[in-house]
N, C-alpha and C positions, 0 to 999 in steps of 0.2 A: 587591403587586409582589415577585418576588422575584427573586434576584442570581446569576447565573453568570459566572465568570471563563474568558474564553476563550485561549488562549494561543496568539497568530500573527495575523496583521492583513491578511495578505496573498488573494491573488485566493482562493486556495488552501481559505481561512478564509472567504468571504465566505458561503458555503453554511451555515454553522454561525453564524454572525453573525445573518443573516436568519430560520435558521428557530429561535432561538433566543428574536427575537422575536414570533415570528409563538406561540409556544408562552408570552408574556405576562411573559420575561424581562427584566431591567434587565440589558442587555449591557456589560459592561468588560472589554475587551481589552487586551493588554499586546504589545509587539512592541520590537524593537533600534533599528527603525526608524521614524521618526518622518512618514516619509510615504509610510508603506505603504499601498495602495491602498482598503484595506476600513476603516480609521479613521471614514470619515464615516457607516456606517454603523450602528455603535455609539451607545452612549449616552455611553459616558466610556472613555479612553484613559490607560494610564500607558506608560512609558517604560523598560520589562526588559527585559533581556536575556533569552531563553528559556534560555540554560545555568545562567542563577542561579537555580539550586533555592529554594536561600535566599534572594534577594530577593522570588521571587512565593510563598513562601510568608508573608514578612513583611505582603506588600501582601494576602493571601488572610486570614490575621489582621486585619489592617484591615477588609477588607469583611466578615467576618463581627462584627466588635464593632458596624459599624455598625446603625442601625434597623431597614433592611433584612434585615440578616443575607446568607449566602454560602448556598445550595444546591447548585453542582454548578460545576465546574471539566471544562471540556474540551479537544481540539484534534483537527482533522484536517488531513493534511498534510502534518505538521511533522516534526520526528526526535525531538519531545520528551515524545513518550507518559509516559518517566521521570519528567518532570517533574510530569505531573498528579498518577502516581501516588504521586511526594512528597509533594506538598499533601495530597494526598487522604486520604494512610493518617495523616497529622498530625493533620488536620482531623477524621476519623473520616465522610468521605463516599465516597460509592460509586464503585469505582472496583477495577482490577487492581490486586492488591499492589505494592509498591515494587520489592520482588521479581522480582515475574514480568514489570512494565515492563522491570526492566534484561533482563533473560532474552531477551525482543523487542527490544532495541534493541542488543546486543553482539552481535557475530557468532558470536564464537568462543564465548560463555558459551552463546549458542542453538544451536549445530551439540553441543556438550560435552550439553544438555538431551538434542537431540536422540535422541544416542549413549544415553546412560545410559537412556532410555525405548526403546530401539530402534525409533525413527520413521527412514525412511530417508529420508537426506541425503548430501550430500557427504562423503568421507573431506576432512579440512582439516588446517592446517597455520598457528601463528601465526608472523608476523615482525613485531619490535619496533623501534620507530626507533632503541635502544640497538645491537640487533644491527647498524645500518649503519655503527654510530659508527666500526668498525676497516673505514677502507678498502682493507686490506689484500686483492688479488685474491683470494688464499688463504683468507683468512672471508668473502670474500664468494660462493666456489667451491662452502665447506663450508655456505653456507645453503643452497646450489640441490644441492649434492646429498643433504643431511637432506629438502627435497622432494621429490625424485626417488628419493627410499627407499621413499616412499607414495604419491607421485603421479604416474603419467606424463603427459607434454605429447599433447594441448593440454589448458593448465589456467589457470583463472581467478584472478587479485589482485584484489582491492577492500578500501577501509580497515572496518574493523571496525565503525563509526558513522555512516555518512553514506547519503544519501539520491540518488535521481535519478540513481542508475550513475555516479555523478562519486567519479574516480581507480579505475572497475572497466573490466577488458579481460580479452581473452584472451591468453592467453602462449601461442606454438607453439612457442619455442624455447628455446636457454641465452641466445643477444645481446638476446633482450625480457624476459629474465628481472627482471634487475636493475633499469631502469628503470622498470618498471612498476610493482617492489614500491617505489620510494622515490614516485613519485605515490602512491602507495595512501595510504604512511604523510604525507604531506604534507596530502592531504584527511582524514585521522583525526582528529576532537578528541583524540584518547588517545595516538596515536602509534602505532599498531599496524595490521597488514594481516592480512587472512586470505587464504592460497594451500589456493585448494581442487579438489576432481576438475573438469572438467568434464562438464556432464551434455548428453547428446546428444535431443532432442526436440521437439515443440511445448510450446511457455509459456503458462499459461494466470494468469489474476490472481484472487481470489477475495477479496470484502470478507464478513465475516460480524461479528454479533452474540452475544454470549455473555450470557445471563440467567437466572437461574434453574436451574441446571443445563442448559439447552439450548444448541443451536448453530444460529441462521438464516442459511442466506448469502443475502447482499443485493448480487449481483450476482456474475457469473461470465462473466469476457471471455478471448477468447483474443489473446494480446501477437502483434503482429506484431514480430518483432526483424531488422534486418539490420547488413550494416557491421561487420565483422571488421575488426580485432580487441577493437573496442567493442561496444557492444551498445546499437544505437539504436532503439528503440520506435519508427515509423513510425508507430503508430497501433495501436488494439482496435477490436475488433467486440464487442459483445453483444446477444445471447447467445452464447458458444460452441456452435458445432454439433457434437457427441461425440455416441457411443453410449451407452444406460443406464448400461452396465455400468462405462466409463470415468470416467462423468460421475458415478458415486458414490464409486471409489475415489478417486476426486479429492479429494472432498469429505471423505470420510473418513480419509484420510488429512491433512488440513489441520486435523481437528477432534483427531485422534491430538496432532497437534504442539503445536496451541495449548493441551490440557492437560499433555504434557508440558512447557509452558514457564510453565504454573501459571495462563491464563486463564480469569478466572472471570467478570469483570463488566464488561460494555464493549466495544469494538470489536475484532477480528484482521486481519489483511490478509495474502494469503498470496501468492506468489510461486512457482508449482510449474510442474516440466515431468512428460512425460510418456513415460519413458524404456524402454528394449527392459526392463528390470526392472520397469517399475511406476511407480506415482509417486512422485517425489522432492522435496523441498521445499526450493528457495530460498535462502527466508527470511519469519519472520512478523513483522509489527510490531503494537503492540497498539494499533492505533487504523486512524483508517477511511483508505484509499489517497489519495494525491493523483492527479495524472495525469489532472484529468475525472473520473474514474470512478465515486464515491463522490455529487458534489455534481451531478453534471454527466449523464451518459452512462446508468446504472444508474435515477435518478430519472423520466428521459424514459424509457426503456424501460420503465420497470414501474411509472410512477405512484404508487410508494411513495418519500416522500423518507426514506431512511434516516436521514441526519444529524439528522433530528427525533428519530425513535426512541430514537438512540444519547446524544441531549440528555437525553430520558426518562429512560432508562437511567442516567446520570450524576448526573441529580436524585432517583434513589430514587421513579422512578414508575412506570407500567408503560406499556409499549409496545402501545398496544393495535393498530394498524393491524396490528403484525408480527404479533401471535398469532391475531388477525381471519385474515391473508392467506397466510399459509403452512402451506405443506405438507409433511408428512412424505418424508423421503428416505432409503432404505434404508442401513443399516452393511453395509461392502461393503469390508473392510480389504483389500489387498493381499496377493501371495504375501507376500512382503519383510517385511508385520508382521501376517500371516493371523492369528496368537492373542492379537494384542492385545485386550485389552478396550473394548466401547463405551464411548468416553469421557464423552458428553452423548447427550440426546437433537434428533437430527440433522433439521435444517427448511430450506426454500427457499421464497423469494417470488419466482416463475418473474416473467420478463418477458412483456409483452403485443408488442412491436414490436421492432424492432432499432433499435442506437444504433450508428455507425461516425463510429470518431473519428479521425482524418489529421491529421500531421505536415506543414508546410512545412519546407524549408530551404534553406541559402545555401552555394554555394559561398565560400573565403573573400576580403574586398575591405572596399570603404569603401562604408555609404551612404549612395547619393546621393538616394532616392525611392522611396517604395513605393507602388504600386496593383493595384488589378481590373484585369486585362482588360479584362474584361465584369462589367457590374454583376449582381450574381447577387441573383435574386427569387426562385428555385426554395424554397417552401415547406419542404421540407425538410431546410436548409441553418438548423439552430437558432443554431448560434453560431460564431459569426470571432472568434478570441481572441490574436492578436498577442502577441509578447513582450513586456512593459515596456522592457526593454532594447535591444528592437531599434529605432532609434530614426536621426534623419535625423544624419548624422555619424559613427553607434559603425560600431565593428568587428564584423565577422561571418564566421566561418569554418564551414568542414562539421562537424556534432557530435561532439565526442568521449565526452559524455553526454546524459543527458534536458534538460536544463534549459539547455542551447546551442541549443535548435531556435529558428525562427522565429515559429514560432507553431502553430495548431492550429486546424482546423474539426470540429463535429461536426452529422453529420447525422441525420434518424431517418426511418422510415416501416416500415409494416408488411408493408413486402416486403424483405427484406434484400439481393437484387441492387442494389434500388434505390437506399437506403443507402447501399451500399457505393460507388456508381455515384456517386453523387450529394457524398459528399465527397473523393472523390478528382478530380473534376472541378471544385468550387471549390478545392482546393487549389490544381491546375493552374495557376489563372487568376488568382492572385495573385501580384506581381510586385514582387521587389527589386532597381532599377539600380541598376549598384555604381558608385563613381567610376574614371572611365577613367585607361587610365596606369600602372595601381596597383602596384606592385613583388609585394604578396601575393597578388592574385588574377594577376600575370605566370610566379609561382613555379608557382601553383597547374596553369595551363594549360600548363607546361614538363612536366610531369608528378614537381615535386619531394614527395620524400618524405624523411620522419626512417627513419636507417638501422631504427629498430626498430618500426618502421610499415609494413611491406612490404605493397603495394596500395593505400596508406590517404592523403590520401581517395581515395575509389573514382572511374571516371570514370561518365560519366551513361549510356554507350551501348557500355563494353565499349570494344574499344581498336579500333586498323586497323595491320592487316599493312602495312608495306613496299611488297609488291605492291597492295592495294589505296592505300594515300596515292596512290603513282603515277598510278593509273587515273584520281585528279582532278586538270583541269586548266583553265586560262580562268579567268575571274573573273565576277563577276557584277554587269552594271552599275551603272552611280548609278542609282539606284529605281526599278530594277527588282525586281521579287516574288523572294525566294529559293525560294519556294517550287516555280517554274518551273524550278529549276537544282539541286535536287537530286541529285546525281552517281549513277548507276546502281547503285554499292556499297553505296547505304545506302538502295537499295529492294528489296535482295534479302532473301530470307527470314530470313537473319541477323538483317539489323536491322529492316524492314518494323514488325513488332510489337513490338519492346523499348520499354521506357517507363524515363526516367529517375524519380531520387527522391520529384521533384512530379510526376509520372503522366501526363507529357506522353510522346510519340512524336517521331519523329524527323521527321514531315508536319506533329504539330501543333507542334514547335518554328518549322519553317519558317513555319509561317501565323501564329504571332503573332508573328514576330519583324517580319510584313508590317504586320500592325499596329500595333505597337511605332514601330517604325523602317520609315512608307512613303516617305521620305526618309531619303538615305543615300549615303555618298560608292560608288566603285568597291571593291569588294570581290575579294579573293584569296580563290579559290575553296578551294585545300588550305587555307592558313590560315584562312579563316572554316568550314568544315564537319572542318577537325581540332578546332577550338576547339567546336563542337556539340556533339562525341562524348565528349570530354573533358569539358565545365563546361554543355551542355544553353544553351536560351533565355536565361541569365543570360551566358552566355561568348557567346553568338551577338551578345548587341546590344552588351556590353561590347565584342569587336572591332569594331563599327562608330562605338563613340563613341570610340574610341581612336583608329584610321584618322581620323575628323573632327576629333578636338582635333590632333593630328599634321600634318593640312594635305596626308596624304600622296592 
């Protein structure tokens, strides 16, 4: 038997958990939290915090004096790659330097890598929670304009250490400037934000393998991102559909980075768009993605579970599936770092099928109940994966990052319309009532917004002119179908085919709301079909449970 310590307990972890044992491991996981979800399926549980370097290295001292002894220390997920690679360079087990951990996990120390290797990235800019200390308008003038020496708007804030786009947006002006950098620096463990270019393109995510002098990626999705001035994932597809020659500079450029940030042995995750320059990168971290991707999305597509491998890897074994399955991919550096040197030798384990993975979300409210529409049997419909926290009573607002959404489906089959078809239609068809009445979802359908949030949150359906509100008029009676009373403005071309967040239509809003609510008091036709356009099937049946608790 021998011993890996896993670091994170969470859903996130549960892929590394499992195939950990399935690879003959005696699993001990460590988390902050005491009843994180993947606990039970371990063998033994302690009680760290993941920021204490020093305490899971005390406890990784332990398990290795014991009988058992310690083999390999891992995590996917987490933000705390650092932390393995603390234990690990102690311990003298296999693993990315201490080093080159922090290198992937500091913003600013990875863009500075970046620079000094001339991998192309963002020009950046740090801001320290010290600098906010003088509230003085004038230091806080003189920080936006030391940006604005390097960077013109639109430019992105996020804190230097954190994960899941949480305290990251885009800044269009001087009035979002400031607000955005003291969120940043408020989600930093360290205290500090990085203000960097913004880059204009498609996003693509890239998980790879580093061993041996080689680089295998094990997976390669393209990010659906929407929702300015955050940056909400709706969901990936894999595989990315690109052309050869994009599809290597990609690649090669993500393998540029991860040796300028000193990776050698263990997982990268790479974060690239694909800009009127070439590719530019992100951000790398030195362990395998969360997001599905990794444990989840990549596995179903291509039958290879990475997270094993990268267990391999960690334990000082060899990976045999990877170097069984993969295939060579041509060095294919960009203009931008044309004379760079190949960094490793460059591998891909293509996918067999497509994986498509969809975001739900809530506009914001209290809730009251969640369900299906319709019970969804559709075979390729792999997994319904609800928030933890989304829960009968919590609060629920529209994302401001990843780890706010509702939940996520992923689907798979080997026609990728299919796919893609197929989870965006159980997305659809999952349903959270919000409590009627509610002052934040009353806010929300007034169309209020934070002065330095302009648009945000978005409405579901684009807005209605003046002249058109007008054109709707009458109501639509107690239960009768709204679907029958659709106002002619919003069967015109305009809106006919818009689909809001959860991929419904402005017909199939009206047709579930028939099922939802086939009882129903008299409806105001402006007010119930402005509330549509605005907040979609969630604001549809919210005004009519509000009209019925009202009495009106």
């Amino acid at each position: 038997m021998k011993n890996i310590l896993i670091l994170g307990a969470g859903l996130m972890q549960k892929p590394a958990i499992l195939s950990a044992k399935e690879l003959g491991y005696m699993v001990n996981v460590i988390d902050a939290d005491e009843k994180a979800v993947a606990i039970p399926f371990a063998d033994t549980f302690r009680k760290i915090d993941l920021k204490d370097k020093d305490g899971i290295l005390a406890y990784a001292k332990e398990l290795m004096a014991s009988s058992e002894g310690l083999d390999a220390v891992f995590t996917a997920g987490t933000d705390f790659s650092a932390s393995v690679s603390y234990v690990c360079e102690a311990l003298n087990l296999p693993a990315h330097s201490h080093q080159a951990a922090i290198n992937a996990s500091v913003k600013t120390v990875m863009r500075q890598c970046f620079a000094d290797k001339g991998v192309p990235s963002p020009a950046f800019v740090q801001v320290s929670e010290e600098d906010l200390f003088n509230c003085e308008p004038q230091a806080k003038q003189s920080i936006i304009n030391k940006v604005l020496s390097i960077i013109n708007f639109p430019l992105v804030v996020k804190p230097v250490d954190n994960m899941g786009a949480r305290g990251c947006r885009m800044v269009r002006n001087e009035e979002e400037f400031m607000p955005a950098v003291e969120i940043a620096v408020k989600c930093s463990r360290t205290g500090y934000a990085i203000v960097e270019e913004y880059m204009e393109g498609p996003e693509f995510s890239i998980d790879a393998l580093v061993y041996n002098g080689t680089f295998t990626v094990t997976g390669f999705a393209i990010r659906h991102i929407k929702y300015p001035p955050y940056f909400i994932e709706i969901g990936h597809t894999m595989p990315a559909e690109l052309d050869k020659k994009m599809h290597d500079e990609l690649i090669s450029v993500f393998a540029l980075g991860a040796k300028a940030l000193g990776l050698t042995c263990g997982a990268a995750k790479a974060d690239i768009k694909y800009t009127a320059k070439g590719p530019m990168i992100g951000e790398i971290a030195g362990r395998l993605s969360g997001g599905y991707m990794s444990g989840w999305t990549y596995p179903y597509a291509s039958d290879l579970n990475l997270t094993k491998q990268g267990i391999l890897i960690a334990g000082g074994r060899e990976p045999e599936d990877l170097i069984k399955r993969r295939q060579k991919v041509d060095y294919c550096p960009s203009q931008l770092c044309r004379n760079a040197e190949k960094p490793y030798e460059l591998f891909e384990v293509p996918c067999l099928r497509t994986s498509a993975e969809r975001a739900w979300m809530s506009i914001p409210g209290k809730v009251k109940y969640i369900e299906n529409i319709k019970d969804y049997s559709d075979r390729a419909v792999f997994d319904v994966l609800p928030r933890a926290t989304v829960q009968l009573g919590s609060q629920v607002d529209f994302p401001r990052n990843n780890v706010e959404k509702c939940g996520n489906v992923i689907a798979v089959s080997h026609s990728r319309e299919a796919a893609i078809a197929v989870a965006q239609d159980a997305v659809s068809d999952i349903f959270i009532t919000l409590e009627a009445d509610n002052e934040r979802t009353n806010d929300f359908l007034a169309g209020a917004e934070q002065k330095d949030e302009k648009d945000f949150p978005p409405s579901a359906f684009g807005s209605l002119s003046e002249q058109a509100l007008s054109e709707i008029k009458g109501t639509i009676p107690q239960n009768k179908k709204a679907e029958d009373f659709i106002p002619e403005v919003l069967q015109t071309a305009e809106y006919i085919n818009m689909t809001d967040w959860n991929f419904n239509t402005i017909t199939e809003t009206a047709r579930k709301f028939d099922i939802l609510r086939p009882k129903h008091p008299q409806l105001d036709s402006k007010r119930f079909w402005s509330a549509v356009v605005r907040g979609g099937i969630q604001a549809a049946v919210y005004i009519s449970d509000t009209e019925e608790k009202s009495g009106r």
